[in-house]
C-alpha positions in Angstrom: 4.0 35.3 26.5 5.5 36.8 23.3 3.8 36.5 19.9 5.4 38.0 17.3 4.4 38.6 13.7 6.9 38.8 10.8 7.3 38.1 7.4 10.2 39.1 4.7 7.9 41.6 2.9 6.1 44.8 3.3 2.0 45.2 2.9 1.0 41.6 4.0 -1.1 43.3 7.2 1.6 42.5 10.1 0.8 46.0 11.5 -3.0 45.3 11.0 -2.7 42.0 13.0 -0.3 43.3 15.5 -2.6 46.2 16.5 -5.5 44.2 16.2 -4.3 41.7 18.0 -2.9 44.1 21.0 -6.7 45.8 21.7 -8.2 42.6 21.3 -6.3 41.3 24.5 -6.5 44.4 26.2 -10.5 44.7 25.4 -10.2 41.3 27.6 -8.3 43.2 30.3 -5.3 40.9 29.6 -2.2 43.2 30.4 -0.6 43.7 27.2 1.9 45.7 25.4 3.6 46.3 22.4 7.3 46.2 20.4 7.1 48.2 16.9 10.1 47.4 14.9 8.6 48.2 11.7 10.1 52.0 10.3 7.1 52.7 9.4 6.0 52.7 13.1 2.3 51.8 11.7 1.2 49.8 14.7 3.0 52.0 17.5 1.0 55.1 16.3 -2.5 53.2 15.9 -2.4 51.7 19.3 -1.2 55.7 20.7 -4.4 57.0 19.7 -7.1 54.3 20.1 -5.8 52.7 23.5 -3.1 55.8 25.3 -3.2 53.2 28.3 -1.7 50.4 26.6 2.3 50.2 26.9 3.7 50.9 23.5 7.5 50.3 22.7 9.5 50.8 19.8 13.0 49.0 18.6 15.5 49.9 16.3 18.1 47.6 17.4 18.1 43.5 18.2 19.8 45.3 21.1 16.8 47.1 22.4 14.2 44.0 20.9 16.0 42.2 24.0 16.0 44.8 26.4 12.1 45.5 25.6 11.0 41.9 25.4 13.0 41.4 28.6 11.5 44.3 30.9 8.0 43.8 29.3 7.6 40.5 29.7 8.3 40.9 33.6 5.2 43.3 34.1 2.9 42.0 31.0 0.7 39.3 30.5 1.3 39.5 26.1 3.5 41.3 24.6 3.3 41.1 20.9 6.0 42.2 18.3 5.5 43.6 15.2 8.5 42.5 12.7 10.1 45.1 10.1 9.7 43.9 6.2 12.7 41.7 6.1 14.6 39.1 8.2 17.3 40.8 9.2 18.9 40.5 12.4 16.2 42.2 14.5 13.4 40.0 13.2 16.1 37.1 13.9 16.0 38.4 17.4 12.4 38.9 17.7 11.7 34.8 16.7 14.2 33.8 19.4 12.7 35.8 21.7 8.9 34.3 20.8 6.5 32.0 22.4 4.7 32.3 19.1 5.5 33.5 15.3 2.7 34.4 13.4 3.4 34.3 9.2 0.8 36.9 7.1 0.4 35.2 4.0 -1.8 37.5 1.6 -3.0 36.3 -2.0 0.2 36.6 -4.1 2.8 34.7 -5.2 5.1 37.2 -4.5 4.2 37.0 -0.9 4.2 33.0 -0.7 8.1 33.2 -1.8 7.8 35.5 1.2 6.4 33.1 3.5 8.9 30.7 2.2 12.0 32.9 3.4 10.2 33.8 6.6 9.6 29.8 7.8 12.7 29.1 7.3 14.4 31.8 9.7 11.5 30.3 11.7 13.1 26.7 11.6 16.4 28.4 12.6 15.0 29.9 15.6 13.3 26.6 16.6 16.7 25.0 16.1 18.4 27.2 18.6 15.4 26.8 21.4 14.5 23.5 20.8 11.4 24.0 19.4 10.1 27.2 20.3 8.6 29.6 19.2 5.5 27.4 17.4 4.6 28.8 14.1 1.5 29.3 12.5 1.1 30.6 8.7 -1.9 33.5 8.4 -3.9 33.4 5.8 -5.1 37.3 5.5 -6.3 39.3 3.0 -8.4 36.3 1.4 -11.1 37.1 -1.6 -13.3 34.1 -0.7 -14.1 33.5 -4.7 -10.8 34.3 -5.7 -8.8 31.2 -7.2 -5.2 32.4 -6.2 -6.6 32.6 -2.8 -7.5 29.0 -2.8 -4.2 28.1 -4.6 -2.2 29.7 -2.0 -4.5 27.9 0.9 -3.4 25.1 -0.7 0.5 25.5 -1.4 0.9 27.1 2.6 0.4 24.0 3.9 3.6 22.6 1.9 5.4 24.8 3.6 6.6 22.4 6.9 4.4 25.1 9.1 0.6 24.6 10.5 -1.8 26.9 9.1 -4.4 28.7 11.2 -7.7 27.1 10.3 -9.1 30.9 10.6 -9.1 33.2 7.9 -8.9 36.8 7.7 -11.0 37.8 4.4 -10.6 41.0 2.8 -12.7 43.6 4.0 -13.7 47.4 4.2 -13.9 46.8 7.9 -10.0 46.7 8.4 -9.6 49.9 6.1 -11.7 52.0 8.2 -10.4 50.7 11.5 -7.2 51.8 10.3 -8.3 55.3 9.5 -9.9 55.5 12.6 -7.1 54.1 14.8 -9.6 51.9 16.0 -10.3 48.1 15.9 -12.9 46.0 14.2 -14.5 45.2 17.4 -15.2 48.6 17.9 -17.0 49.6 15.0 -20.2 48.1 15.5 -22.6 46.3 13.5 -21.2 47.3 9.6 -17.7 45.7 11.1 -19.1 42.7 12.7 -18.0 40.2 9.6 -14.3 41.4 10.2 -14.6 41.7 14.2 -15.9 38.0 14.1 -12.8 36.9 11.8 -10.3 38.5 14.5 -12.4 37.1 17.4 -11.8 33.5 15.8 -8.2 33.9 14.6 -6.9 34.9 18.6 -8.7 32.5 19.9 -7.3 29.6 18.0 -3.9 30.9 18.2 -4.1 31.5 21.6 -5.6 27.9 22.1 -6.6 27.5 25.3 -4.3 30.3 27.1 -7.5 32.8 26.9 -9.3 31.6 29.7 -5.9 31.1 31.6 -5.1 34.7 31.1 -8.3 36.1 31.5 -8.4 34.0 35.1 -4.8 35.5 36.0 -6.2 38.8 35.3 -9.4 38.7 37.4 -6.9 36.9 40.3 -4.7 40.1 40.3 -7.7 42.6 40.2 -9.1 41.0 43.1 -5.6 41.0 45.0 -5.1 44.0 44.6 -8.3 45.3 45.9 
């Protein structure tokens, strides 16, 4: 399964999400690895030093995205793709490639214009593989008494793409994780607000896949001894 997580513009937390999202899965000993095509390299580095085990990737090319996605997906159970800021012609190649697109939509209108550009490149890639990948709009970054937030809430689900019931709120949690190339999960008690939002968000994405993939992974340990 590929999930990849995009969006037109820079600083809406795709690299949070994509490493998050990558030691999440592994901390369930589903195989998973990673494709950076963001120049920044953000997520490649942060999964490097909390997780050196995990496969880590990186794309410069829609080329390479294909040749990645290709060989990964043969020996991995998720491989998840973080986008560059932009839609150019690698994240173009990284939708087709999906199982599942993942929109960060932070609380600015700035970034819902954003969102806007991103769904439809979305609807392109549907249109060329007959529905896939399935897209779900983010919400992250969300100030729980902040009235853009709950504007925004409201004008993503205009948008012609299903919005993740989960939320990920704005929290201190996320910073430090980040400075400690680390996840949420692993911070303990002070994080556990941020680790339960994560926890929530995969698992609704991920629908009812977890338990298949946890199952394949426990069949495989056992086979091989």
């Amino acid at each position: 399964m590929m999930i990849v997580i995009c969006n037109s513009k820079g600083g809406v937390g795709k690299s949070t999400l994509a490493a998050h999202l990558v030691l999440w899965a592994h901390s369930l000993r589903i195989k998973t690895a990673l494709i950076d095509t963001d120049k920044q390299r953000s997520s490649s580095q942060w999964i490097a030093e909390a997780e050196p085990t995990i496969v880590v990737r990186v794309a410069t090319t829609p080329e390479e995205c294909l040749k990645e996605a290709t060989e990964l997906r043969k020996s991995h159970d998720i491989v998840v793709g973080d986008g560059p800021a932009g839609l150019d012609d690698i994240s173009r190649t990284l939708l087709i490639l999906a199982d599942l697109a993942i929109l960060p939509l932070t609380p600015s209108i700035l970034d819902l214009r954003s969102v806007q550009q991103a769904t439809d490149v979305l609807k392109f890639a549907q249109g060329i593989n007959g529905g896939r990948p399935e897209g779900r709009i983010v919400l992250n970054k969300m100030k729980t008494r902040d009235s853009i937030s709950k504007e925004l809430s409201l004008a993503a689900q205009k948008l012609g793409v299903q919005v993740a019931k989960s939320v990920i709120r704005d929290l201190q949690a996320y910073r430090d994780a980040a400075g400690q190339a680390t996840s949420v999960s692993f911070l303990g008690k002070k994080a556990q607000s941020a680790a339960d939002d994560i926890d929530a968000l995969f698992r609704e994405l991920l629908d009812d896949k977890v338990d298949e993939l946890v199952s394949m992974t426990l069949k495989k340990e056992v086979a091989n001894g």
